[in-house]
KOLKE-352461 format. One record per residue (C-alpha): residue number from 1; residue in one letter; x, y, z. Coordinates in pm, whole numbers, plus 50000, padded with zeros to 5 digits. Example, Ala and Ser with C-alpha at 12.3 -4.5 7.8 and 13.67 -1.06 7.14 Angstrom:
2
REC  seq  type     px     py     pz
REC    1     a  51230  49550  50780
REC    2     s  51367  49894  50714
//
This chain:
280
REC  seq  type     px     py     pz
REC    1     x  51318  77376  19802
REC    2     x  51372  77251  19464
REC    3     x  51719  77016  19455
REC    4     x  51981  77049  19172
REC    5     x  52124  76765  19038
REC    6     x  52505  76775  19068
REC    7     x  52715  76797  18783
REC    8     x  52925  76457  18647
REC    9     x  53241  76632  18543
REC   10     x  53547  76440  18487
REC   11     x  53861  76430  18291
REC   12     x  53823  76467  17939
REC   13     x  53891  76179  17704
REC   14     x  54226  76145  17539
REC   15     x  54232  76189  17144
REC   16     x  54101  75913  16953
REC   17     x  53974  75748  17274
REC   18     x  53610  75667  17278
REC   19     x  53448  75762  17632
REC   20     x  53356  75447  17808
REC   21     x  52990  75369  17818
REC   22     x  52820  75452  18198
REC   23     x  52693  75166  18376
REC   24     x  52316  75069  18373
REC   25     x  52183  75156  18696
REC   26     x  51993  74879  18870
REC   27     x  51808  75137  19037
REC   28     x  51468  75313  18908
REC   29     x  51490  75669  18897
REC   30     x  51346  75882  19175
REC   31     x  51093  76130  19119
REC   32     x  51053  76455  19295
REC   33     x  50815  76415  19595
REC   34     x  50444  76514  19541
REC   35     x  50313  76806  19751
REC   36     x  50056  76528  19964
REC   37     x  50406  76367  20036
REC   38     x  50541  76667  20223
REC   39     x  50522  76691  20613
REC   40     x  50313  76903  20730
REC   41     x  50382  77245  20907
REC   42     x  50215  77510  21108
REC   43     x  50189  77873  20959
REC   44     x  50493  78019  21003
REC   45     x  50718  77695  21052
REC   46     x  50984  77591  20834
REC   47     x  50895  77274  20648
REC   48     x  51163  76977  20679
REC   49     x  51285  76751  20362
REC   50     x  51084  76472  20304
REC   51     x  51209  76130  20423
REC   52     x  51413  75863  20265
REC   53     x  51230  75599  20069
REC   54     x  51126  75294  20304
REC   55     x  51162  75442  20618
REC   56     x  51560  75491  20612
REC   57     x  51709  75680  20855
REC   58     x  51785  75711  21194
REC   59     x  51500  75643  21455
REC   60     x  51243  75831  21536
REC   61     x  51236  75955  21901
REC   62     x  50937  76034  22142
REC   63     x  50920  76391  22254
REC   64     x  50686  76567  22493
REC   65     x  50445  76726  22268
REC   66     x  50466  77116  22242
REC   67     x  50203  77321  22425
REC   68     x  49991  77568  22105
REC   69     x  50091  77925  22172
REC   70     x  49654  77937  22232
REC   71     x  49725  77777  22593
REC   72     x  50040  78002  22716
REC   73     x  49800  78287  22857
REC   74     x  49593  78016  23034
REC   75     x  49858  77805  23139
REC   76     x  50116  78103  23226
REC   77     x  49825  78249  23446
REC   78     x  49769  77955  23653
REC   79     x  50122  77937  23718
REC   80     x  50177  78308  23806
REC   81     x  49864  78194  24103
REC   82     x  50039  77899  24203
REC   83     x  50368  78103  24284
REC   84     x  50190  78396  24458
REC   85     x  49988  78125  24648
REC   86     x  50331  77952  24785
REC   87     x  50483  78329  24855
REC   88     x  50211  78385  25062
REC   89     x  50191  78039  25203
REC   90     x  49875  77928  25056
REC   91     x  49982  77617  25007
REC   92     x  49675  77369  24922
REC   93     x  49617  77683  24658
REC   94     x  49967  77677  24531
REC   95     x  49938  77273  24434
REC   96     x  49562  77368  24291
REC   97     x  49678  77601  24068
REC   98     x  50000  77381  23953
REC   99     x  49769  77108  23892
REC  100     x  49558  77334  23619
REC  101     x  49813  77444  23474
REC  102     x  49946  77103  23355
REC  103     x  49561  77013  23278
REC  104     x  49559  77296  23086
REC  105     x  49924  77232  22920
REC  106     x  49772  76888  22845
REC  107     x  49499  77073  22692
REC  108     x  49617  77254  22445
REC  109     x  49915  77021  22366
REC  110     x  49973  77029  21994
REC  111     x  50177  76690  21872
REC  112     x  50352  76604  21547
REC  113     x  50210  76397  21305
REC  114     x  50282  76154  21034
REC  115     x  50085  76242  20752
REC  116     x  50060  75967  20506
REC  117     x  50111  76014  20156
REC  118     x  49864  76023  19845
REC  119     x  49616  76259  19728
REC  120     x  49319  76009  19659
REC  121     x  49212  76014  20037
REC  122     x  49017  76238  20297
REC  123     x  49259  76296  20675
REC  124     x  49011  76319  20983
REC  125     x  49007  76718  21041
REC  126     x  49018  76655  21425
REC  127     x  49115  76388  21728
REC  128     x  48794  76188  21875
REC  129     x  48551  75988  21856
REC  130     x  48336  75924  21490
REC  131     x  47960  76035  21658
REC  132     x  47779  75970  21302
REC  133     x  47820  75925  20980
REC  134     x  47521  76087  20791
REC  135     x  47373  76142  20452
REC  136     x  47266  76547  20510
REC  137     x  47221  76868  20327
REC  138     x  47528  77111  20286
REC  139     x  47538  77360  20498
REC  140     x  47419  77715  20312
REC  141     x  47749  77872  20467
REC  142     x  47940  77614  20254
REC  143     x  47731  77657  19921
REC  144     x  47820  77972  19649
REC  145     x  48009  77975  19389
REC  146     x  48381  77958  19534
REC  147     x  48215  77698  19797
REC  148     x  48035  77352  19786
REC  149     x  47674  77263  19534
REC  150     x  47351  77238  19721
REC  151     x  47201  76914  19781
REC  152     x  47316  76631  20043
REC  153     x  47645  76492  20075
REC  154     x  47786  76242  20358
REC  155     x  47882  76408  20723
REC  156     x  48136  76283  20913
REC  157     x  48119  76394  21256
REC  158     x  48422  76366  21493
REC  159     x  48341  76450  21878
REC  160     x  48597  76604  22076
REC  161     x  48624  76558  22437
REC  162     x  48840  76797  22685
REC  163     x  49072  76465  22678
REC  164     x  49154  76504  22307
REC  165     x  49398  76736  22112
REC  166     x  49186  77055  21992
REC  167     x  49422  77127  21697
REC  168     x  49218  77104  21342
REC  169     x  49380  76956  21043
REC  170     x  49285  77011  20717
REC  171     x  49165  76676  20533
REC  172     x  49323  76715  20197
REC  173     x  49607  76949  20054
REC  174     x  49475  77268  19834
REC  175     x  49315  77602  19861
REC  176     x  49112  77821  20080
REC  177     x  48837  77908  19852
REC  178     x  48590  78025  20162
REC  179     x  48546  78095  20539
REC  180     x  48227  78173  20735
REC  181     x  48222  78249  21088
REC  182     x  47889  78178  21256
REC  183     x  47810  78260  21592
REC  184     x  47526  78063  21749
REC  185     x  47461  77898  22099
REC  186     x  47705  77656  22332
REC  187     x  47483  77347  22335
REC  188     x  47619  77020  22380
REC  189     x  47837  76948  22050
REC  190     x  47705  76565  22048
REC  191     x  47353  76709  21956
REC  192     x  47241  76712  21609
REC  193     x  47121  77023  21623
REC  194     x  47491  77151  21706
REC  195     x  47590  77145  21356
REC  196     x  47278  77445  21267
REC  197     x  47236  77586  21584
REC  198     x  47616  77638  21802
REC  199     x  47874  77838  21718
REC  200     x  48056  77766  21396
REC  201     x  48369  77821  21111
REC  202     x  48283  77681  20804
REC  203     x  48557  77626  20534
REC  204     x  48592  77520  20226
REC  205     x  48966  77382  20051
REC  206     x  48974  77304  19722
REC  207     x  49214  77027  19601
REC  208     x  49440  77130  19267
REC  209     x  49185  76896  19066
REC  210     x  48921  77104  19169
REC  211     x  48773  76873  19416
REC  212     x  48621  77047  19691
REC  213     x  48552  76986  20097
REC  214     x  48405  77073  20303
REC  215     x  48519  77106  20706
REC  216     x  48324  77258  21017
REC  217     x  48489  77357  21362
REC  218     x  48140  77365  21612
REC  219     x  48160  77477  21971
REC  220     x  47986  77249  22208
REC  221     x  47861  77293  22579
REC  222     x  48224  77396  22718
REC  223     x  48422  77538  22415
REC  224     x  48429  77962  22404
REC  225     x  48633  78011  22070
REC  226     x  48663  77905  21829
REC  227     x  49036  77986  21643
REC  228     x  49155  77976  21238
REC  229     x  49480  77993  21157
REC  230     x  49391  78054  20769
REC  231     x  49253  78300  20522
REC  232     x  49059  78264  20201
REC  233     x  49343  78202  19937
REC  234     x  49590  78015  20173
REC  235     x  49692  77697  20030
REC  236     x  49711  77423  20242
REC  237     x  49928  77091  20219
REC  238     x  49760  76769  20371
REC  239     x  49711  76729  20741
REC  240     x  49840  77112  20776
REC  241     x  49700  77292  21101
REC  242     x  49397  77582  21041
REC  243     x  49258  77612  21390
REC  244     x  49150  77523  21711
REC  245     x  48841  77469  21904
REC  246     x  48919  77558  22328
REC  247     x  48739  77288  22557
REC  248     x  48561  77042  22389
REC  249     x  48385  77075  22093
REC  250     x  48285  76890  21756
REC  251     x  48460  76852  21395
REC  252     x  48238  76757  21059
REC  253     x  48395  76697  20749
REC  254     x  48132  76701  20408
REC  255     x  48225  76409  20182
REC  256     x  48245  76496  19813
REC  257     x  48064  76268  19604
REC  258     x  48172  75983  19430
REC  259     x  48437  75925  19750
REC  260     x  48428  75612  19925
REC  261     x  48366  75642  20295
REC  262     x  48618  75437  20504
REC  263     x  48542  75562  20881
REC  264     x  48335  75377  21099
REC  265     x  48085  75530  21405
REC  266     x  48238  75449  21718
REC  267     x  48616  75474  21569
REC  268     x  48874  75622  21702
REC  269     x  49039  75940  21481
REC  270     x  49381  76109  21513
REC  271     x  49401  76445  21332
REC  272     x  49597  76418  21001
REC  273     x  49633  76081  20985
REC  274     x  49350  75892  21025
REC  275     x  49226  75825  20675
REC  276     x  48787  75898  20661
REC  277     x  48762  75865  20263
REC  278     x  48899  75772  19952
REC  279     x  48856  75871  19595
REC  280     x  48615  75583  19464
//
């Protein structure tokens, strides 16, 4: 939404009266906020007004996190087993099938995030665990012409365990320029091998000064589906949710060249905030 400024009508000026000179303002001018300082939203969500300079504004408050609409099947059928189980006075079943549900509400629980501002830096794609941080050959699903050039480029691999959030973030705000689904095997998503062999989404977003990045949701030993929330041509803004990856699964994000890689193996990520890389 674009804001008007407001008109500064007034009285007008008596005759042979000079209009009194408006104060300097001790203030800078503010500037319209860049798109990589917009919150981020999912498809079809209304996208709220950027926030005041410095942090004003009332507090912040902690809310549950929302449950993806992915989960409701799973989590509406263990319910609907719990309640036939206490009808029929299967109780030990009943508190079972409660208990999966909210494991599976946990699951697929999709939080709000703070996305910080700037568009000189990489966001970590996914929640987990940095597994390795490798200097590898781009995938051949991520080269052509609307995609990434051959030849190696860092790999950033996040692991995801059935503990973390499963929602995927894109790294950097811009365009879908491609998307290649690749199905494959279920091994474990730690392996190296997972990134050639598993099941895989490949996608490319390309930033509005043409830099482009690469981002791969794998499947790993547990994880069925993989999910995209995107098409070729959708333009993205930073930290924005494109998929999801169901029970467990791994996240790698290509480093363009000439970026500086900030992440370190063993580190912790969170999904759209988490800074991996900046522009060197």
């Amino acid at each position: 939404m674009t804001n008007k400024p407001s008109g500064a009508g007034g009285a007008d000026a008596g005759a042979g009266t000079e209009p009194a000179a408006a104060p300097a303002s001790p203030l800078p001018p503010l500037s319209p906020p860049a798109l990589a300082d917009l919150p981020s939203a999912a498809p079809g969500e209304a996208v709220a007004a950027a926030p005041a300079a410095g942090g004003a504004g009332p507090p912040v408050e902690w809310r549950w996190p929302m449950v993806h609409r992915e989960g409701w099947p799973f989590v509406g059928v263990a319910v609907a087993v719990a309640l036939l189980a206490f009808l029929f006075g299967w109780t030990a079943l009943g508190w079972g099938a409660l208990v999966a549900a909210a494991a599976i509400a946990a699951f697929f629980r999709d939080p709000e995030r703070s996305v910080p501002p700037g568009d000189d830096q990489l966001l970590a794609p996914a929640d987990g665990l940095v597994s390795q941080i490798a200097e590898v050959e781009v995938p051949r699903q991520l080269v052509g012409p609307d995609g990434l050039e051959e030849g190696r480029l860092t790999r950033i691999s996040i692991f995801l365990s059935v503990f973390d959030v499963h929602v995927n973030r894109t790294p950097i705000a811009g365009t879908v320029r491609r998307l290649v689904y690749v199905p494959g095997l279920f091994l474990n998503a730690n392996l190296d091998k997972a990134s050639e062999d598993n099941e895989r989404s490949c996608m490319v977003v390309e930033a509005l000064d043409g830099t482009k990045v690469g981002v791969v949701q794998i499947a790993g030993l547990v994880a069925r589906r993989i999910v995209s929330f995107v098409h070729p041509g959708a333009m993205l803004a930073p930290g924005q949710r494109y998929g999801l990856i169901r029970f467990g699964s791994r996240t790698d994000l290509y480093v363009p060249r000439g970026w500086i890689v900030t992440a370190r193996k063993g580190q912790r990520t969170i999904g759209g905030e988490t800074v991996l890389a900046r522009r060197g």
